[in-house]
C-alpha positions as CSV (number, residue, x, y, z in Angstrom):
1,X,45.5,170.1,176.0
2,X,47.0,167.7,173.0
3,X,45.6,170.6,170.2
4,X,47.0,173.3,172.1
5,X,50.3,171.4,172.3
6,X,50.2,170.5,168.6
7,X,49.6,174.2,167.8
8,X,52.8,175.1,170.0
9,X,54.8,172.9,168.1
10,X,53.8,174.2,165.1
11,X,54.0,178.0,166.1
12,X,57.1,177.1,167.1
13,X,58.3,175.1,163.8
14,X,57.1,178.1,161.4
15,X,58.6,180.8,163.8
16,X,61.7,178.7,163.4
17,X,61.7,178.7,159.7
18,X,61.1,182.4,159.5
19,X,63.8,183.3,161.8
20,X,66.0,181.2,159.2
21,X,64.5,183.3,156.1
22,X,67.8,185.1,155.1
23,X,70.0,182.0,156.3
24,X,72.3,179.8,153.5
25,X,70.4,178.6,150.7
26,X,67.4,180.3,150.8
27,X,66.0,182.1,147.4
28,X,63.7,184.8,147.2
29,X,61.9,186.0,143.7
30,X,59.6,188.5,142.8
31,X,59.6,192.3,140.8
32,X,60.3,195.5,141.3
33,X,58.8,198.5,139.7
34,X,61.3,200.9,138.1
35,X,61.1,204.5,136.9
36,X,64.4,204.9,134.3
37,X,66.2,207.7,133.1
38,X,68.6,206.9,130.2
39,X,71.2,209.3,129.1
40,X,73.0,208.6,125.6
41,X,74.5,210.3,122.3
42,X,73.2,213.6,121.2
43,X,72.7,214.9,125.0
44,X,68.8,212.9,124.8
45,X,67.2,211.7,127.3
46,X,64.4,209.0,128.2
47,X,62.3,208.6,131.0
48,X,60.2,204.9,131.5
49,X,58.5,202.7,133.6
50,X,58.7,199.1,133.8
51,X,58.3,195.6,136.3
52,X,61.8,193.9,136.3
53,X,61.8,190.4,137.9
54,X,64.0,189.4,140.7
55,X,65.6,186.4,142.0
56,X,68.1,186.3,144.7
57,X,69.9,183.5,146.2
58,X,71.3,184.1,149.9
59,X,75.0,183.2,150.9
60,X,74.4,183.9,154.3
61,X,71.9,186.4,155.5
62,X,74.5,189.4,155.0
63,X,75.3,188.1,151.3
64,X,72.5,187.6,148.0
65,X,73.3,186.8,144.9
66,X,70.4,189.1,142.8
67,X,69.7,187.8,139.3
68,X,67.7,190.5,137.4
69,X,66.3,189.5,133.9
70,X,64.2,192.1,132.4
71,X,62.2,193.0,128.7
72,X,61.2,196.1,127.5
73,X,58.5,196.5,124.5
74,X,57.8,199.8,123.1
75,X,55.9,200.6,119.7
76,X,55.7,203.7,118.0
77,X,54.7,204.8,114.6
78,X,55.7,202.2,112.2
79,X,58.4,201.3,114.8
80,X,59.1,198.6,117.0
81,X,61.7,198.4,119.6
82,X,62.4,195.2,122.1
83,X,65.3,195.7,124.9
84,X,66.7,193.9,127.6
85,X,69.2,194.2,130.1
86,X,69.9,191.1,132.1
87,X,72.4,191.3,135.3
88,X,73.6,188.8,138.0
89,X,75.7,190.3,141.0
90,X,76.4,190.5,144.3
91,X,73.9,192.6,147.1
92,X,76.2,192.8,150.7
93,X,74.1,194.5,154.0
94,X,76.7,197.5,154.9
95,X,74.2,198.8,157.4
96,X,71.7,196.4,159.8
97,X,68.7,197.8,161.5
98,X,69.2,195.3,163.9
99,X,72.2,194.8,165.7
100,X,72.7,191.9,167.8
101,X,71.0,188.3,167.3
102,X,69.0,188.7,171.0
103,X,67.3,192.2,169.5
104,X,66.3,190.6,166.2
105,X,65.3,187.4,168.0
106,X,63.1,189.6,170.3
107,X,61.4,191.5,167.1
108,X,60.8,188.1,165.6
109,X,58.9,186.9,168.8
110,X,57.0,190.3,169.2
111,X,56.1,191.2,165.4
112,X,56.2,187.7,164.1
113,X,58.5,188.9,160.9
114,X,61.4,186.9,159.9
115,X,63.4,189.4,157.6
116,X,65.3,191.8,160.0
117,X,65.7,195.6,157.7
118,X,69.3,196.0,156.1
119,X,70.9,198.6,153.6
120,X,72.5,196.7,150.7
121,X,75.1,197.4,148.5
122,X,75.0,196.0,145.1
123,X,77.6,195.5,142.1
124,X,76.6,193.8,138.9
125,X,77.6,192.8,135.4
126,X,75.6,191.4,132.4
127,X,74.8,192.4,128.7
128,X,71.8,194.5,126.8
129,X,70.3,193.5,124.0
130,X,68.4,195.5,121.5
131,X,65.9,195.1,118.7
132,X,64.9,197.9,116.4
133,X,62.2,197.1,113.1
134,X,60.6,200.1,111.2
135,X,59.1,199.5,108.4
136,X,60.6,199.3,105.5
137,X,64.0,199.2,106.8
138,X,65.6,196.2,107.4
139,X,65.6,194.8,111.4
140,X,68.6,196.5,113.2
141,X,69.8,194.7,116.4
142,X,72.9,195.3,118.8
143,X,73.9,193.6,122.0
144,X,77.2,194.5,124.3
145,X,77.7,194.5,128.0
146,X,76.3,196.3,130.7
147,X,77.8,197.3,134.8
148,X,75.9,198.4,137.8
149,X,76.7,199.6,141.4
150,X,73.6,200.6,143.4
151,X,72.1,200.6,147.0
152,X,68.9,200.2,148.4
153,X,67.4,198.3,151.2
154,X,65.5,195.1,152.4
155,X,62.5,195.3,155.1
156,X,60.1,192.5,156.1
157,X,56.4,192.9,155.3
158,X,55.1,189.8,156.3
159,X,56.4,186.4,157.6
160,X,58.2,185.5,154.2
161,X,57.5,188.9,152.0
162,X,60.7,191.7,151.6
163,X,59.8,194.7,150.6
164,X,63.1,196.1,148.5
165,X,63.7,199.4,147.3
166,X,66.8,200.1,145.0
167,X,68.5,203.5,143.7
168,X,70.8,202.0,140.5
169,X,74.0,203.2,138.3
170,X,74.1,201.6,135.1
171,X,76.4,201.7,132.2
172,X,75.9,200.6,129.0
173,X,78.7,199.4,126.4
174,X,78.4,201.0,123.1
175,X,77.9,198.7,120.0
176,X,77.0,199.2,116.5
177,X,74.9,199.8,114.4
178,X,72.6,201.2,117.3
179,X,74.7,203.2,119.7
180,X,78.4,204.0,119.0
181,X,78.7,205.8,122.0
182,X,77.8,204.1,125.8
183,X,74.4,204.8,127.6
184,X,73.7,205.7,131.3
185,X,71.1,204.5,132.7
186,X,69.7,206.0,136.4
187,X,66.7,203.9,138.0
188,X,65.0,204.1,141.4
189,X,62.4,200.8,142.0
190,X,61.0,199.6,144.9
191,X,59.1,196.3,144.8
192,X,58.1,192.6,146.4
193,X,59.7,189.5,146.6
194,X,58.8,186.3,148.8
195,X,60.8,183.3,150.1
196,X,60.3,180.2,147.5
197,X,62.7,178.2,149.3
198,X,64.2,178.8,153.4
């Protein structure tokens, strides 16, 4: 009788702290995997795949602040080229699967999942950076700033694991002596992330 009370108290303590995943404070971190289609000067375009790394930081459950550091290495040739584009913004839910507290209080209790599925809207602002050494030439680097709007959505897969997917706008400032002209960049990921701290 005293272990099956002790187990309901703890059923009940880590049901508790799952229901609170998305509440003030908590931080989630994890990757997602990109495809990338970059538009630029001279009408070309390039197509990629890469892991970005997430971290997100929640307001409230409604309101995360996504920081998004990422590195890209490609070699070529006598080339080498290192990239990155790091952005910190804001991710709103516009849309939740879930309407009222009793309806996500009752999925919790029946599936045991603590994230409730949203549709997020996303604005963000950083900077690129970019590295270009051929050899024989001397090393040719550039750096400006970069702007993002996007929307994807948030899903629970798991007790603390989101499951995110992400269709992204970005813009890249021109700088010289690599681009004189700006950069579009269009990306669709979908990744993993998990709660470090609720």
């Amino acid at each position: 009788m005293q272990r099956a009370m002790r187990s309901l108290i703890l059923f009940l303590i880590i049901l508790s702290s799952v229901a609170q995943a998305q509440r003030k404070g908590a931080i989630e971190t994890g990757g997602l995997f990109y495809f990338k289609s970059e538009s630029g000067s001279k009408n070309v375009t390039n197509n990629s795949m890469n892991i970005d790394w997430l971290i997100g930081f929640y307001l409230d459950r409604n309101l995360v602040v996504d920081v998004e550091p990422n590195i890209m290495l490609s070699f070529g040739g006598d080339s080498t080229n290192i990239a990155t584009i790091s952005t910190i913004g804001f991710s709103y839910r516009i849309i939740d699967m879930i309407s009222s507290y009793d309806e996500r209080r009752q999925t919790w209790m029946a599936r045991d999942v603590g994230i409730t599925a949203g549709v997020f809207a996303s604005v963000a602002a950083g900077f690129w950076l970019e590295t270009q050494s051929k050899s024989g030439r001397e090393t040719a680097s550039s750096s400006g700033g970069a702007y993002s709007v996007g929307i994807g959505t948030h899903a629970g897969f798991g007790k603390f694991t989101v499951l995110r997917t992400k269709f992204e706008f970005i813009y890249l400032l021109p700088n010289p002596p690599l681009y004189d002209k700006g950069r579009t960049l269009f990306q669709v990921g979908v990744g993993f992330s998990v709660f470090i701290k609720v």
